[in-house]
Residue, then its C-alpha position, 0 to 999 in steps of 0.5 A: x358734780x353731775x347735771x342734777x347735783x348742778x340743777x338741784x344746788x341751783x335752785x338753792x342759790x336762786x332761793x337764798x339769793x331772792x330771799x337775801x336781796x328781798x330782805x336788804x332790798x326792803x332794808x335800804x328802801x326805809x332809809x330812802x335808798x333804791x331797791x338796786x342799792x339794797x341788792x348791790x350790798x346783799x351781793x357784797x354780804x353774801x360772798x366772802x365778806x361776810x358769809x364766807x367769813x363767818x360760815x364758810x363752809x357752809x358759803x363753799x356749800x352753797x357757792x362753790x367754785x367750778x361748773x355752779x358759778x359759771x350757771x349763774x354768771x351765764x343766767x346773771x348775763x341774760x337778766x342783765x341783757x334784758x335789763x339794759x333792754x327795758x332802760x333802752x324801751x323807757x329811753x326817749x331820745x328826744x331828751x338829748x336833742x334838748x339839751x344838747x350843748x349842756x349834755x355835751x359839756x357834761x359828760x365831756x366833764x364826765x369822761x375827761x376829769x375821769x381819764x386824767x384823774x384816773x390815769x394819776x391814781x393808776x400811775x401809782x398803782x401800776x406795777x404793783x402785783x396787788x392792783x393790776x396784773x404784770x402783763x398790763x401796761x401803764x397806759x392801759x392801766x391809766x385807761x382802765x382806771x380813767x373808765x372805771x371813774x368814767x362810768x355812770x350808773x344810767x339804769x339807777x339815775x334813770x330810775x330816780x329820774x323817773x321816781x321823782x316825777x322829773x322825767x322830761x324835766x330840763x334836769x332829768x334830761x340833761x341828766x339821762x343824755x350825759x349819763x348816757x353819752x358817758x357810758x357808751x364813752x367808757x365802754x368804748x375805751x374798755x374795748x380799746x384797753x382790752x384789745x391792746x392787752x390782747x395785743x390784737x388791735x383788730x379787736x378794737x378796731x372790730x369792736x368801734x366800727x362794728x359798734x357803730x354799725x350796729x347802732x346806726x343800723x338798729x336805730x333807723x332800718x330796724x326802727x321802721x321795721x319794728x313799727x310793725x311790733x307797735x302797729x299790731x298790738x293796737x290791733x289786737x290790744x296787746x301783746x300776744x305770745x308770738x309777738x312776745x317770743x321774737x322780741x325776745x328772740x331778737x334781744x338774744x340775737x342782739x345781745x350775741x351779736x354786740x358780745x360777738x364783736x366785743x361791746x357786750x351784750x348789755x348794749x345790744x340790748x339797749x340800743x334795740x330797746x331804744x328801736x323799739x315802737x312806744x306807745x301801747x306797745x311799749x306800756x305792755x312789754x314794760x308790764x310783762x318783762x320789768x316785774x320778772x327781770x327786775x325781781x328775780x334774774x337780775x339780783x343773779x347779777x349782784x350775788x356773782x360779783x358780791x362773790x368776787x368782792x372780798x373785803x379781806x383782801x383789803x387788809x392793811x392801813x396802806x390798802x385802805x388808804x389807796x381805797x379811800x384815794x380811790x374814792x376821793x378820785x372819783x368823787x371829784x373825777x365824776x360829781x364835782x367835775x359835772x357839778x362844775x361843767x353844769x354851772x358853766x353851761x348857766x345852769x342853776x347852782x341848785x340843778x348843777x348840783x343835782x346833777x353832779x350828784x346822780x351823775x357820781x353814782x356808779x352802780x351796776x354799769x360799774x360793776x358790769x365793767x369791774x367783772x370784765x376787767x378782772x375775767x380779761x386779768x386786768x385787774x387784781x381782786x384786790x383792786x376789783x374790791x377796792x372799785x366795788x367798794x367806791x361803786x357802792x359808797x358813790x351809789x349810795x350817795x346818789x339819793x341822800x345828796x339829790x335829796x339834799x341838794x335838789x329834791x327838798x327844794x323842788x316840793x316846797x317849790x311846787x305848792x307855790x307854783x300851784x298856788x300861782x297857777x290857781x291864781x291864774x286860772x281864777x283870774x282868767x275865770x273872772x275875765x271871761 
């Protein structure tokens, strides 16, 4: 296929993924679901699932194997990056000294459930060609899988934090810093299983340290010099297109440099979000970067694993038994585990639950270290959509159960914490 045959087939694609996501996007808002969940699910029906199964000739026309995929895995790449870099720029890390013991406990609950119960689930699986590859060893398998449990959707759970006004709240902070912390715990031990796969434990060893350093570096010398960002866009009221090129300059460098070392470009870009200046700076970077990221490249992202989610594969009662276990692993591996962790930390039941419920969302950070596993061989595509499947089940739990469990209660609380602060202030009218 020739570069104009691969230019003019990629705007097709572009044209028929926005239109699709677009379509089940608004789908999934009438039911109270994000716009994110709509996407992961127009992703799955787009690839062979659906669209291959009933037109696949004309699914192979539009998404055909070779040079066409890796065009849209490489623009998928950079909306993804860009993303993470917006979550980092709305990330305020004051939350986490807040609630910094309960944050703790959770997301040790979060991981080390996880790695136990996943490493269980693996050990029944592990050397079967139809889950993991013959070359990966029982404990890798067992760590991988204990990651893939392990991982938390933080950009959907800090977009329902956000949407439900409880940004800064107890919860919506306990919630982003454990979510967070579990996150970065679970990339770090991919990085572990695929160095070993790799048999080179340099890579491992490259990835943490130069991980680390990247992040302390970035997070207190590159914090102080990009001030100077925030400083002149108070004096010129705004962002102007040269400040706006090396931000995004600086967002490819990092996201190179954190691919180059083998934590992936993703936190590259989040840990530099997270340096950057807030304030009037911040507000104008969100208003010009979130519309375009948000609703044209990072739907890419989607369809490419959608096409590599094929529910075919999972074809027999014995198949969709180990789904449905898989599951089940990760309900109580990630929610109940969280759920429990909060309480003992003398959290209110009804937060402890809210808790636990955003925390099981796996979403596209789930689907991010899913992609990985199977371009590195450890996983199979069978299993690839297995986890697929309990990442969108899991996420499109989140909002329903918070709604139940937290959301309900909190606006009928909230007209009787006015009512008494009304009180209040009439009493103080009178006395003064």
């Amino acid at each position: 296929m020739s570069n104009a045959e691969l230019s003019i087939l990629f705007f097709l694609q572009l044209a028929v993924i926005l239109g699709v996501c677009r379509v089940v996007g608004f789908l999934a808002s009438r039911i109270g679901q994000p716009q994110v969940v709509g996407e992961m699910i127009a992703g799955v029906l787009m690839g062979p699932s659906l669209f291959g199964l009933l037109l696949p000739g004309l699914q192979h026309q539009i998404f055909p194997k070779g040079p066409a995929m890796s065009i849209l895995y490489a623009s998928s790449q950079v909306g993804l990056v860009l993303y993470m870099f917006l979550i980092g720029v709305e990330f305020d890390t004051n939350l986490i000294r807040r609630r910094l013991h309960s944050a703790i406990s959770v997301s040790l609950a979060g991981v080390v459930t996880p790695l136990v119960l996943g490493g269980l689930l693996a050990m029944l699986l592990v050397g079967r060609s139809s889950f993991f590859s013959p070359q990966v060893a029982s404990w890798e398998a067992m760590l991988f899988m204990g990651a893939a449990i392990a991982i938390t959707a933080f950009p959907m759970l800090a977009r329902i934090i956000f949407e439900r006004g409880l940004a800064g709240t107890p919860l919506g902070t306990l919630a982003l810093a454990a979510g967070s912390t579990d996150d970065a715990v679970s990339w770090c031990i991919l990085a572990i299983v695929i160095a070993i796969f790799k048999q080179n434990a340099t890579i491992a060893l490259f990835a943490i340290v130069g991980g680390m350093l990247y992040a302390v570096i970035t997070l207190t010398l590159g914090r102080r010099l990009l001030g100077i960002l925030g400083t002149m866009t108070e004096r010129h009221g705004g962002i102007t297109g040269p400040m706006l090129v090396m931000v995004l300059l600086l967002v490819m460098l990092c996201g190179w440099l954190t691919d180059t070392i083998g934590i992936y470009a993703i936190f590259g870009g989040f840990i530099l979000g997270i340096a950057m200046p807030r304030g009037l700076f911040a507000k104008h970077l969100k208003n010009i970067l979130e519309p375009l990221v948000t609703n044209f490249m990072l739907p890419l992202f989607f369809v490419y694993s959608g096409l590599n989610t094929s529910i075919g594969l999972v074809n027999n009662w014995f198949l969709w038994g180990i789904a449905g276990l898989v599951l089940v692993t990760a309900l109580f591996g990630k929610g109940i585990a969280c759920w429990v962790a909060a309480l003992l930390n003398k959290e209110p039941n009804r937060e402890a639950m809210a808790i636990g419920s955003l925390m099981n969302a796996r979403g596209l950070m789930e689907l991010i270290l899913l992609n990985i596993g199977l371009q590195q061989g450890i996983i199979t595509p069978t299993l690839f959509t297995m986890l697929v499947l309990m990442a969108i089940v899991t996420t499109l739990m989140a909002s329903p159960l918070f709604e139940l469990v937290y959301g309900r209660y909190r606006r009928q609380s909230a007209p009787a914490e006015q009512a008494t602060d009304g009180d209040l202030v009439s009493t103080t009218s009178r006395q003064v």
